[in-house]
N, C-alpha and C positions, 0 to 999 in steps of 0.2 A: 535546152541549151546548157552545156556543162564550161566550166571557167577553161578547158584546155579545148575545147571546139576549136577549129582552124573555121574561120569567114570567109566564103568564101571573096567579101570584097568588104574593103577597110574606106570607102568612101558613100558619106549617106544619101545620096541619091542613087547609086545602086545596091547599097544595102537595101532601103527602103524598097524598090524593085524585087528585090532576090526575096523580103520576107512575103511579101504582096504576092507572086506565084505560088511560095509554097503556102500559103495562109488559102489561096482560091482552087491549088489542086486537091486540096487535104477537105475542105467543102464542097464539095459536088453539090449535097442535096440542100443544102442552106443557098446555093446560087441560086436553086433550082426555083426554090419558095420563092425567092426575091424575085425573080425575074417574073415568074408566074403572078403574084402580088402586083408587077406595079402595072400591069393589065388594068387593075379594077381599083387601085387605090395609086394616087399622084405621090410620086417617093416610092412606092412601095411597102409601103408602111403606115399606120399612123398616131405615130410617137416619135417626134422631130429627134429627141436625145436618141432613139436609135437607130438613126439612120446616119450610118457611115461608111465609106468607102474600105475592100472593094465592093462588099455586102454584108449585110448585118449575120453573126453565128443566129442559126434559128434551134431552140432551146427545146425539146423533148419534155422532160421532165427532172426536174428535182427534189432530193432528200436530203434532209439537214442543213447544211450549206456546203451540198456538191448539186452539180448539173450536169447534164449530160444532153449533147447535141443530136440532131438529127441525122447526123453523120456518125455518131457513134463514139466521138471524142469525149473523154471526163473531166470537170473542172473544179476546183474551189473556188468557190462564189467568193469574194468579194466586194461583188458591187455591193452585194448588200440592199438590193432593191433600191438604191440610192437613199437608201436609211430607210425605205417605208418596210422593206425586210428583214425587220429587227431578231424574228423568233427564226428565221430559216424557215424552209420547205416545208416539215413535217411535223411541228409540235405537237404532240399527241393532245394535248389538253385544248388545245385551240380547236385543233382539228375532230375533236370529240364536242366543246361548244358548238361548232357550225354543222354539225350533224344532227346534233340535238335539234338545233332550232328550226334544220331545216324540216325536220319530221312533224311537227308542231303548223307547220305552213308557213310561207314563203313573203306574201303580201296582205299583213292584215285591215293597213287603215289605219289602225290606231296606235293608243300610247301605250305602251308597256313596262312592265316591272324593270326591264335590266336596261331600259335607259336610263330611268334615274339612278339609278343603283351606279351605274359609268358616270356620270355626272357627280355624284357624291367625291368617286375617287380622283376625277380630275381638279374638284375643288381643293379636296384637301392637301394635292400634290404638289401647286405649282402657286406661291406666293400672293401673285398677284388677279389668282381669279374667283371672287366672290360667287361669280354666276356664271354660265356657261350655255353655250349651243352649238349644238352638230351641226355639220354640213358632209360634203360628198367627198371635198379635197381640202389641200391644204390652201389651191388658189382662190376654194367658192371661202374660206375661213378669212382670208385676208381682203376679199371684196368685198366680206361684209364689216369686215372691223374697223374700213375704211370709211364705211358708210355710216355707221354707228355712229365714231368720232366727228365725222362731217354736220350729222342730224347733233349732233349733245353740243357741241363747240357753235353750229353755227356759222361756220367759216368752211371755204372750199376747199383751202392749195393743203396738198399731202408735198412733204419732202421724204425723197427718196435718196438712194444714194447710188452710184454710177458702177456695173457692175452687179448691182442688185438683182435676185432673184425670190421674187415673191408668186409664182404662180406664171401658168400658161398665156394669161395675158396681164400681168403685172414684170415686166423684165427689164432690165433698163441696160443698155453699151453703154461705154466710153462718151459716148456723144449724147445719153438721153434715154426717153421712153425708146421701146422699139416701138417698130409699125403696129404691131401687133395689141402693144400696150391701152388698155382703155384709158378711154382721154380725161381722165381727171388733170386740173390745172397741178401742173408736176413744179415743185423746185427740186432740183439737184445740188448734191453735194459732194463733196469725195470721200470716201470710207476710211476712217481713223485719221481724218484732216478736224481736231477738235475743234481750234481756232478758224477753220470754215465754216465748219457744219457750226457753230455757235451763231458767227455771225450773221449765214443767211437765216436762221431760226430768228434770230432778232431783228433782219429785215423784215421780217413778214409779219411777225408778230401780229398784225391786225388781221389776219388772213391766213393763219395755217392753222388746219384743225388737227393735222396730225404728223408726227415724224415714224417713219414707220423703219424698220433694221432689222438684219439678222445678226445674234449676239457675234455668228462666224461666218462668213460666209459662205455657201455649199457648191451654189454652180459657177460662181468665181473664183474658187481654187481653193475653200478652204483656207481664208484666211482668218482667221482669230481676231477679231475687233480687242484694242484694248482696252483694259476696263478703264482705266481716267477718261477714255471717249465717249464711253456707254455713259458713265457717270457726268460727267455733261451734258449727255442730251437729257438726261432725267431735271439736274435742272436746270436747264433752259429751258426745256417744255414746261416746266412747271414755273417757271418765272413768267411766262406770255400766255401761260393758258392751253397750250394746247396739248393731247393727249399724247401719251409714247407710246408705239405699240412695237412690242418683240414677236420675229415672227422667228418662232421657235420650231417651226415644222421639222427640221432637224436639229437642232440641238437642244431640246427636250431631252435627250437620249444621255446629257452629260452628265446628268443627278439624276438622283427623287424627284427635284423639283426642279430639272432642267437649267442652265444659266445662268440664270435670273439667281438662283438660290445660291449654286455656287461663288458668284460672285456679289449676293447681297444688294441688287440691285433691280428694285421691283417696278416696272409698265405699269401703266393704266391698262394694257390689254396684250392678250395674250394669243397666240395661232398657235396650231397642232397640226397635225397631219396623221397619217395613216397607219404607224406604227403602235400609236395608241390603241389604235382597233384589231391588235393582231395582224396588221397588213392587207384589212380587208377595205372597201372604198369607205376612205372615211376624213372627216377632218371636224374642227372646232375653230370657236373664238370665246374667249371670255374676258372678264375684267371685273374694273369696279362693278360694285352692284348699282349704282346712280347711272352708270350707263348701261350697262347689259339693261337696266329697269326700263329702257325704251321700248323692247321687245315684248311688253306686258302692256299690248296692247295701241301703243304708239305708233312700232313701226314693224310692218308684215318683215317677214321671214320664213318663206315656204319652202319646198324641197318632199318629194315622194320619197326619198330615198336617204333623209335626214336622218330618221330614228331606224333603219334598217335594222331585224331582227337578225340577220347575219353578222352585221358589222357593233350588235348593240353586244347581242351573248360575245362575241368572241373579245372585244375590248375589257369584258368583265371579269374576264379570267386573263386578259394578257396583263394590265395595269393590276388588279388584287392579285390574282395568287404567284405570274411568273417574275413581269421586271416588277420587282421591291426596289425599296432604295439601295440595299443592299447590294441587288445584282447588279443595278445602277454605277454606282461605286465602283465594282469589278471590272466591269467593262469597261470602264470610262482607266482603268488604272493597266489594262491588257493595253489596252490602244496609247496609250503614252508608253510604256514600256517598247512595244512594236517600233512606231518611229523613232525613236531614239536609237534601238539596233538597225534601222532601216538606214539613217543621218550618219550613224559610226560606221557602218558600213560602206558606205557612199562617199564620205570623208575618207577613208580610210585607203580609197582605190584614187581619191586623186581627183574627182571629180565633183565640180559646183553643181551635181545634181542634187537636188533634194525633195523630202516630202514635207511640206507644209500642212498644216493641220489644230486637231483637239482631241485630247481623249481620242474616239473610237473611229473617228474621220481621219482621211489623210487624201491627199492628193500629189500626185508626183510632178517636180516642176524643174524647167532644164536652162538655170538661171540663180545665180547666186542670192542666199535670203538671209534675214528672214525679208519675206514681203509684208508691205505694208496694205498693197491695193490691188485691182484690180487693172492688169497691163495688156497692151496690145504684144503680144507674141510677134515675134519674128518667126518669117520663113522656114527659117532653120528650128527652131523651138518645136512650131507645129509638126515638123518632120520625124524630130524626135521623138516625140509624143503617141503619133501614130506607129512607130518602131516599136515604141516600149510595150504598146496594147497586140503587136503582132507578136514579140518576142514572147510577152506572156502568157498570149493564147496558147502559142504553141508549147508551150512549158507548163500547160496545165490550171490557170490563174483564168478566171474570167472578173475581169476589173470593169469598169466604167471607160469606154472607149475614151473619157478627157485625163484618164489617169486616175482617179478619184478609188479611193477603196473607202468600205465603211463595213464593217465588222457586225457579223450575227452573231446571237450569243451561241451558235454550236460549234461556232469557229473556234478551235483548240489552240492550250502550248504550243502544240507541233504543227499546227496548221503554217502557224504566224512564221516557228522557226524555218518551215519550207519553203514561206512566201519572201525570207529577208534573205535565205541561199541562193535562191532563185534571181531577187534582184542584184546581189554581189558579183552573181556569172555574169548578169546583162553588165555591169559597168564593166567588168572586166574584160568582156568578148565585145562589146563595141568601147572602148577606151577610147581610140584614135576618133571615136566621131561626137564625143559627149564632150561639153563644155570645162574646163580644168579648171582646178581652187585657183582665185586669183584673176580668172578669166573675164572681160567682160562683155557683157552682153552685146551686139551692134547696135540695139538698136538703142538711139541717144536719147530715149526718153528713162531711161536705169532711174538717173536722179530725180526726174521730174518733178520741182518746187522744194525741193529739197534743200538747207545748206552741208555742204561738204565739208568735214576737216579730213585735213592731210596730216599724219602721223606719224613715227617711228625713224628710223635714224636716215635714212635718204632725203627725206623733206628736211629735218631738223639739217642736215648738210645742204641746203640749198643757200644760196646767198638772197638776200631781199629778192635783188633781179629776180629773180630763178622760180621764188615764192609767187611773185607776183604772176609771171608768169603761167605759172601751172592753175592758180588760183583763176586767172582771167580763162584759163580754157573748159574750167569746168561749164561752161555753156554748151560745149561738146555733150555731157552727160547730162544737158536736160535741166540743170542743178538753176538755183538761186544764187549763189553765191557759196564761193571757195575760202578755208582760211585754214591757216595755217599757227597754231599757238604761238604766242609772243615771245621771245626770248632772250639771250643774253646778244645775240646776233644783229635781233633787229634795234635794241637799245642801244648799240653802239653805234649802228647803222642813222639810227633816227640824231645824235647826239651831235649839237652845233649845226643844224641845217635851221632852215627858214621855218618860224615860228614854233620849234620846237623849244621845251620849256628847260630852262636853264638853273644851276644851282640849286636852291633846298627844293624848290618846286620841280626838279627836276628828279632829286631823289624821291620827293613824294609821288610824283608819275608814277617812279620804278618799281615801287612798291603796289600802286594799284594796278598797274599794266601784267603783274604777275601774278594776280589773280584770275587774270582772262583765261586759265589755260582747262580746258575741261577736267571736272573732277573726275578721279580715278578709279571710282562705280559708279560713272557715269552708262549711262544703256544707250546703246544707239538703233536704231530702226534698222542700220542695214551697218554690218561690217566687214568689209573685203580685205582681205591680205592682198594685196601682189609683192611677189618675190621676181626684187630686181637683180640679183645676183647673175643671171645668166642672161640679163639683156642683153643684147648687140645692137650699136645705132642702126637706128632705122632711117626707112625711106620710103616714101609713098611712091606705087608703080601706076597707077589709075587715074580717075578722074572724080573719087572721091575719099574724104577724110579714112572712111575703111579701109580702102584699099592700101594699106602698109604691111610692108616683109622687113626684115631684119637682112642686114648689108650682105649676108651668103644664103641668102634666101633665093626661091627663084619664081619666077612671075605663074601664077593660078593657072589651071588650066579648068574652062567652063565645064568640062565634059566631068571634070571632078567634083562639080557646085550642086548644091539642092535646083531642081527644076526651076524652084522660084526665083534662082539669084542666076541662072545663066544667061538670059536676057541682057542683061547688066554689064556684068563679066564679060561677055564678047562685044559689046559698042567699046565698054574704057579698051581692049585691045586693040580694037580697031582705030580708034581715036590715038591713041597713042604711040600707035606700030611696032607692037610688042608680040612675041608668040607663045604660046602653052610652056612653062617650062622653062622658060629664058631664065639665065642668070642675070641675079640686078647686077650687079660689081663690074664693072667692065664696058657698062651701056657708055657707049659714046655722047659727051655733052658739047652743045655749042656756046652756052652763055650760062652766067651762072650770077644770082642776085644777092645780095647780102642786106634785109632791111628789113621794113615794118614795124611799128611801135612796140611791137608785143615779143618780137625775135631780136631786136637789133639791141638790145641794154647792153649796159655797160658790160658785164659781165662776159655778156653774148659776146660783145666784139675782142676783150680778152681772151676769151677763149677760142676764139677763130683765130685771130695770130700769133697764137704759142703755137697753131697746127705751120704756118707757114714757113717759120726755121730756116728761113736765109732761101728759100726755093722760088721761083717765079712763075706765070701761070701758063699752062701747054699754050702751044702755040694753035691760033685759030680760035681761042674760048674769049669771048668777050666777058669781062666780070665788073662787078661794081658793089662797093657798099653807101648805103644811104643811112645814118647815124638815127639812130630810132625818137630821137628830140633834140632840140638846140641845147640842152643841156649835156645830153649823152656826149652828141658832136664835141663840143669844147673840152669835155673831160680827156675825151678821147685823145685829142691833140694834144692837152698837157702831158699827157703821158706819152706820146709819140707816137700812138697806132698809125696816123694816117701815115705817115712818115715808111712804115712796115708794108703795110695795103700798097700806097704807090708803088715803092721800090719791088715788091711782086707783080708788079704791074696791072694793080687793080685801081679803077675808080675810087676818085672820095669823092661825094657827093656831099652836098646839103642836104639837111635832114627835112623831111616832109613827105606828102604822098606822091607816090612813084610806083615803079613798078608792081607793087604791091597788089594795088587793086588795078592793076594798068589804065593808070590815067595820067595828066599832063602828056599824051604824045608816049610816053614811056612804055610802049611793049617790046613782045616779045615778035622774028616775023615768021610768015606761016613757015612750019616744016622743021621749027628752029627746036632743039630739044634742051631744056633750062632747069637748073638746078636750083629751087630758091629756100628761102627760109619765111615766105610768106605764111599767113594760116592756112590761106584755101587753096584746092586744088584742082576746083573747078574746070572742066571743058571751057577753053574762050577766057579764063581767068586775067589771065596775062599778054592777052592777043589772041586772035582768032587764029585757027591752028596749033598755036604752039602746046607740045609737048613738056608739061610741067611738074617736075618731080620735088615734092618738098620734105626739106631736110633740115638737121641742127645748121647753127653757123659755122660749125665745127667740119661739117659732113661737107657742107656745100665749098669751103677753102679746100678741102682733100678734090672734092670733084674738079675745082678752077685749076689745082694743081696739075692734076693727072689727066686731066682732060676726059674722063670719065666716071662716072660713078665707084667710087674708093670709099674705103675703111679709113677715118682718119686718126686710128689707130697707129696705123702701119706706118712709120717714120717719124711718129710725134713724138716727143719729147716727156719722157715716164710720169711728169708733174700733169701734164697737160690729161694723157689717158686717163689720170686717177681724177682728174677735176671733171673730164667728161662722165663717170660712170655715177659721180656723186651727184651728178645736173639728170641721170636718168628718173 
């Protein structure tokens, strides 16, 4: 794909379609294996990571770090063997160990010279391992490291973290062990949640023998744990007792001595995996020597295929003579350099896609970062995702179908610079379907436990109301709590109200109260721009919070939706009685509400009758405002509003619950279509049937006006447009 390619289609469910034909005509003989395969094996396969839709590429042979399909196609590896492919395809010197030894005989039985000789060099490499033992993988390495800590501690519960990938039957979702997970008594935590993961380690305290963690995580996306969390769990473990183990099976590969050394932060024990062995079957565990000292005799530890003459010679030449720390270093300084032209790139075309990552890993994510955790994707994310693995198929790149690349060392300067050209076309030839800087994600878990501050000069232009407001919606995003820095606005604001502090006490407030305001190298976990310059009021068309277009907007059409969202998309049409393509501006309204604690402030109702300017409401629209508290109400009348609202011929009501959540008797009736400023826009919200579209208080007086959905832009008064753009 080159940046001037014409698409043939600009929406991702048929893009996604258009790449998925040419991705299945261009593989004949890869269908052919798949189909043939799942005859005799369930999937087709059996290695769950590759089995993907439409079928997996089935791979010939490779050299260096290229591949070449059965079909005839050639690629640059970046998978990477998922990091157990550290040397590439053909290192001579590996590939001259394992010939050697295979000449020598294949299955001897016993012990031999070059596994201690590999044990010597993994001692010496990685900080925290005195003593060490082989296994076959990285997941037999970490079900025994588990079990070691269990026998030395004495205690059962392993805490893991959610998102974690320790092995084929060590894995844990969102929710937990999987099925799959062997049944050790699990606590969960959530990853780079310090103030969590502390606390449950001190719940347990009598009862965990082990915290176990990847310094980054690999099949969660490649997210970097920070070190002041790593460094917490060291001690906390070390406060209660119980062991830490890093399971370093991929990120081993970021030093000499993996992680751990980079960051000065040494485990009781340590896992490896397969790249130590030149990529042959292989894995470790090691640690203190008081516990490794178990396995001397104490506790069995068997395995035919532990000291492997393949996997023992080829480790002895891949850890002594190839990766040095040296090369280590290198690589880990290629692969930061990489993403960063990957992120400038990606920034630079407009779009919140990015690669997350460390050193020589990286995984592509379609969601503004950095991330902190491990998240459930949305519909749309995964579609992307699956685009980016078809787009780069076809461009030559063979990645990790989750996005994931991880760098061999044959992979060149120019390799990297091909693979970051490569991803510059894809933003730019799918633009219209990748998520834009500033953008946010739907699905409302973004914040998730998170607190929120709101920043820069549109917040800093909110009035209290307005602050308050936006602050109580961050529930929208998942969040904990919203806030917005103290300032000269809300001191004046707070100044002579009830129980607010007066005279010298009141300057000493002023002086502590601006302190609250976040220091200015402060680091934040996630930071979004939105650029409100080109807002235009909105208006929700559907039957949920998402569903909002801007006032010349015109209503979704499903046939234009990812597969997964058209279900959805065509009930709120239906529900609503709306068509593909309608323009919102113009939609005829029958009633229109002005209220709810969180919409009706003061502010709020100022700003809805500077939209009224002497005008009254079309005829046939029933309208009402309900004052957002008894105190709002009162204000409101000293100043005259109600006096404005009647005379356009709207309700004043008392303030309390009404419409809103349609209760006391107060709805909408069926068929009825309503313009409100409530939060929810719930199907049945406001009466069963009714058609509920929510808006500013600003939006919803233009709609009482005109008797349809309006700009209330358009005849307000040039003070009033500038107070609404400052309220976006």
């Amino acid at each position: 794909m080159s940046a001037t390619e014409t698409l043939r289609n600009s929406d991702l469910s048929s893009a996604l379609a258009e790449a998925r034909e040419a991705y299945v005509a261009s593989h004949p003989r890869s269908r052919g294996l798949h189909e043939a395969a799942r005859r005799v094996m369930p999937g087709g396969n059996t290695r769950s990571v590759l089995a993907y839709g439409p079928f997996p590429i089935a791979m010939e042979r490779g050299e260096d770090c290229r591949l070449w399909d059965v079909d005839g196609h050639g690629y640059l590896d970046l998978c990477g063997e998922y990091t157990a492919g550290l040397f590439g395809h053909s290192e001579p010197r590996i590939h001259a160990a394992v010939q050697s030894a295979m000449g020598r005989g294949l299955n001897l039985a016993a012990v031999g010279a070059a596994e201690g000789e590999l044990a010597a060099l993994v001692c010496g490499r990685f900080p925290s391992i005195d003593l060490v033992r082989f296994t076959n993988s990285g997941t037999e390495g970490n079900l025994m490291a588990l079990t070691a800590a269990r026998a030395f501690t004495g205690r059962d519960a392993i805490l893991a973290f959610r998102g974690g990938y320790h092995g084929g039957v060590l894995l844990f979702s969102g929710a937990g062990p999987a099925p799959v997970t062997v049944p050790f008594p699990f606590v969960m935590a959530d990853y780079n949640d310090t103030e969590g993961a502390v606390a449950a380690i001190r719940a347990n305290a009598d009862r965990l023998a082990a915290v176990i963690v990847e310094p980054m995580l690999g099949s969660g996306g490649c997210i970097p744990a920070h070190p002041a969390f790593l460094a917490a769990l060291r001690e906390a473990t070390r406060e209660v007792g119980a062991l830490l183990i890093f399971d370093e099976v991929m990120t081993s590969r970021m030093s000499g001595g993996g992680m751990q050394q980079r960051l000065g932060i040494t485990p009781d024990m340590t896992t490896l995996g397969k790249y130590i062995a030149g990529g042959m079957s292989f894995g470790a565990f090691g640690g203190r020597a008081e516990v490794m000292g178990l396995f001397d005799g104490k506790l069995p530890h068997a395995g035919t295929f532990n000291n492997n003459v393949l996997s023992m010679a080829a480790g002895r030449v891949a850890l002594g003579a190839i990766f040095t720390p040296e090369v280590a270093e290198d690589l880990f300084r290629r692969g930061e350099e990489m993403r960063a032209a990957l992120n400038a790139a990606l920034e630079q075309a407009g779009t919140a896609m990015h690669f997350s990552g460390l050193g020589s890993m990286a995984t592509a994510q379609f969601r503004p970062g950095p991330l902190e955790r491990p998240f459930a994707q949305t519909g749309r994310e995964e579609a992307l995702r699956e685009l980016f693995f078809l787009d780069m198929a076809a461009a030559g790149f063979y990645l990790a179908r989750r996005g994931m690349v991880a760098l061999s060392l044959p992979v060149s300067e120019a390799d990297i610079a091909r693979f970051v050209a490569a991803v510059t076309d894809f933003a730019q030839a799918r633009a219209a379907l990748l998520p834009r800087l500033g953008e946010m994600p739907r699905s409302g878990a973004m914040a998730h436990g998170y607190a929120v501050e709101f920043a820069g000069p549109v917040a800093r232009a909110l009035p209290v109301e307005g602050r308050l407001t936006l602050c109580n919606m961050i529930t929208e995003l998942g969040g904990r709590t919203g806030l917005v820095a103290p300032d000269e606005t809300v001191f004046e604001w707070l100044e002579g109200r009830p129980c607010a502090p007066t005279g010298a006490m009141l300057a000493a407030a002023r002086a502590e109260w601006r302190t609250f305001s976040t220091d200015a190298d402060a680091v934040f976990d996630h930071d979004l721009a939105v650029d409100c310059s080109a807002l235009e009021p909105q208006i929700t068309w559907g039957i949920d919070p998402t569903h909002v277009i801007g006032i010349s907007g015109h209503v979704p059409d499903p046939a234009q939706a990812a597969p997964e969202e058209r279900e959805a998309l065509t009930r709120a049409l239906a529900y609503m009685q709306l068509a593909p393509g309608q323009p919102i501006a113009g939609l005829r309204v029958d009633r229109v509400f002005i209220g709810s604690c969180t919409n009706a402030r003061l502010s709020d109702l100022i700003a809805a009758a500077a939209v009224l300017d002497g005008r009254r409401v079309a005829p046939g629209v029933e309208a009402a405002v309900v004052p957002g508290s008894a105190a709002v109400k009162q204000e409101a009348e000293r100043l005259g509003l109600h006096r404005k609202f009647r005379e356009a011929g709207f309700e004043w009501r008392q303030s309390g619950c009404s419409m809103c959540a349609g209760v006391n008797g107060d709805e909408g009736r069926p068929g009825q279509r309503l313009v409100s400023t409530t939060n929810c826009n719930f199907a049945g919200r406001q009466g069963a049937g009714v058609m509920m579209h929510l808006a500013s208080p600003a939006m919803a007086v233009a709609a009482a006006l005109a008797g349809q959905v309006a700009d209330p832009r358009v005849g307000a008064p040039r003070w009033c447009a500038a107070s609404r753009l400052s309220l976006v």
